[in-house]
VOLOVEX-124433 format. One record per residue: residue in one letter; x negated, z, y of N, C-alpha, C in turn. Coordinates in steps of 0.05 Angstrom, whole numbers, plus 5000, padded with zeros to 4 digits. Example, Ala and Ser with C-alpha at 12.3 -4.5 7.8 and 13.67 -1.06 7.14 Angstrom:
<atoms>
a473651564886475451564910473651564934;s474351424955472751434979474251575001;
</atoms>
This chain:
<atoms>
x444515426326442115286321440715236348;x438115346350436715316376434815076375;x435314906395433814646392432114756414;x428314606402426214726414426414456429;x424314466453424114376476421614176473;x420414016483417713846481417513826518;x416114066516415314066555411714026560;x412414016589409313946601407414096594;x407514316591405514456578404214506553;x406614326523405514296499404714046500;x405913846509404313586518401413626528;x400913746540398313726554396413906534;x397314146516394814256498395314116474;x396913956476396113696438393913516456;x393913446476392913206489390813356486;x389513576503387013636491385513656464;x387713866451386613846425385113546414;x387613366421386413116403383613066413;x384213006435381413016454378913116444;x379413446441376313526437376113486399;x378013366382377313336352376312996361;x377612836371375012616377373712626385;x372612676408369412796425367812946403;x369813176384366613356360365713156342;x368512936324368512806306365512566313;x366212436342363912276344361112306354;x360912606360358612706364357112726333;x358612866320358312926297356912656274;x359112436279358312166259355312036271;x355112106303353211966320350412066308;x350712286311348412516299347512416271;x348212316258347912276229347312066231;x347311856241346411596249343111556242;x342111336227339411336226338611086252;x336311186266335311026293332710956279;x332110746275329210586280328010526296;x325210696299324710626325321710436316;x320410256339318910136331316110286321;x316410476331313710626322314710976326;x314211096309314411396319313111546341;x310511446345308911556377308711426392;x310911286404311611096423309811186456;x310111476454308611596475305411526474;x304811576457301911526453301111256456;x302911176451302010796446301910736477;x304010846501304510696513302110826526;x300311036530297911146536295710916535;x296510826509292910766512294110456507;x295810346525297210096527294609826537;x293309896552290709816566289509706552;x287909896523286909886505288309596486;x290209626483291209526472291209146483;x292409196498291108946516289308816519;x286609016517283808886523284408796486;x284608856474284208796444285408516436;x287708496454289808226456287908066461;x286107996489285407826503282407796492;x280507996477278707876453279607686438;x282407766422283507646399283707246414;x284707346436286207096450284406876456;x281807026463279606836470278206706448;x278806656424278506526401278606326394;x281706296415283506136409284906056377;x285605856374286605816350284705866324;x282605956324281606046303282406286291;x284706426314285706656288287606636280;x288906576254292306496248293906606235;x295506646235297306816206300706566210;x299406476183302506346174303106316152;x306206326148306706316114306506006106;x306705956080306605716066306405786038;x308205676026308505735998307505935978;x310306045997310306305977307506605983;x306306556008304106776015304206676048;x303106896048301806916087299306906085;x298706626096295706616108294206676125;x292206796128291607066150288106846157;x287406676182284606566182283406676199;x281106746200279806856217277006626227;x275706686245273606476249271806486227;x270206346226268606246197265706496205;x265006496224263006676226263607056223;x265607026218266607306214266307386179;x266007076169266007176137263007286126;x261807286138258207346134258907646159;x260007836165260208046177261508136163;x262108416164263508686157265208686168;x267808726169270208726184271308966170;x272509116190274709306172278009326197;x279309296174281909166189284909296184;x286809306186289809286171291309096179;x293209006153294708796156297608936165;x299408986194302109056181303708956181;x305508946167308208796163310608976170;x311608846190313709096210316308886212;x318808986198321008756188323008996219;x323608826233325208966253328109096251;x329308986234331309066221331309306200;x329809336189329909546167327309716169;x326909906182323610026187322110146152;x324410176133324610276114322010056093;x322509706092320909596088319109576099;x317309596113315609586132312209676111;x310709476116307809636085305909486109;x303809616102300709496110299509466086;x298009266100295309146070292409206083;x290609246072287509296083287308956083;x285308996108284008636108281708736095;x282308446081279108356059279108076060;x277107876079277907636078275507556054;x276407296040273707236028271507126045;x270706936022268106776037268406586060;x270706416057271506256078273706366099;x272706656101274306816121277106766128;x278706846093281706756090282106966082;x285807016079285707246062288707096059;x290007136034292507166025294207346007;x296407436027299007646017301107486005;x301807555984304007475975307007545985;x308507385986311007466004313907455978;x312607515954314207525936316007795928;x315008065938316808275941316808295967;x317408035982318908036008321308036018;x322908166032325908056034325907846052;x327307586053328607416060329707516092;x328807366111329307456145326607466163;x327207596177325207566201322907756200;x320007696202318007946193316507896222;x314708096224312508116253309008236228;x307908026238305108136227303808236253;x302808486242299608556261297308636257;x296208516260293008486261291108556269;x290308866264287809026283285009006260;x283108936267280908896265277808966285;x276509046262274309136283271508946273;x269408886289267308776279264808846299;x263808976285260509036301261609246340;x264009446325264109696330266609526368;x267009256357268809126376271909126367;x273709156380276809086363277808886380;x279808836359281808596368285008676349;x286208506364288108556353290008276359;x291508166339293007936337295508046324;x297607846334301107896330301607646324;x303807646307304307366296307707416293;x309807226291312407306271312706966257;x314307066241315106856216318106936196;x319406686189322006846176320506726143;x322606816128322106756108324906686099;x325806456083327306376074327206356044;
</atoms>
């Protein structure tokens, strides 16, 4: 009966082997991984970042006349009172950071007392980010808000 040997040189090609079946295995699971990213043209956005800015600091100079907060059961979206006698054309979005999958926009339509309310009833429960681009008499702005919902 020939008893086999366990030498330095089969030690060292199992050690690989295992090696490169974990290195393919987690490349492999990594790859399949879903990534959310905050926006898909992240490139583009950060282009016209400027833009974006100047839109902030319209919005900002308002001051508290522009708001978005929840309260029973909807998100209250105010805008200044003189905006309700103008044309506005706008989007509401709702960007849940956790899940990109819920994520919806609403068109702004404020009424007469330049309000608008979304219902947060096919909302999920957690942390949401509103944003707020708006244009009026060929000007934009843009407002950011967050709020949880419990």
């Amino acid at each position: 009966m020939k008893k086999s040997k366990f030498n330095w040189g089969t030690g060292i090609l199992i050690t690989i082997i295992v090696f490169m079946v974990i290195t393919i295995g987690t490349v492999v699971y990594l790859m399949n991984q879903d990534v959310d990213l905050v926006v898909r043209d992240y490139y583009d956005k950060g282009i016209h970042h400027q833009e974006q800015i100047d839109r902030m600091n319209r919005a900002n100079k308002m001051g508290d006349e522009v708001s978005i907060s929840p309260e029973n059961g909807f998100v209250r979206l105010v805008l200044p009172k003189s905006f309700a006698q103008k044309s506005l054309i706008g989007i509401i979005q709702f960007y849940r950071p956790s899940d990109s999958k819920k994520d919806f926009a609403v068109a702004l339509s404020i009424d007469t007392s330049a309000q608008q309310l979304i219902s947060t009833k096919d909302m999920d429960r957690g942390y949401w980010k509103v944003k707020l681009n708006w244009t009026r008499d060929s000007v934009e702005y843009y407002k950011e808000s967050s709020f949880v919902i419990n």
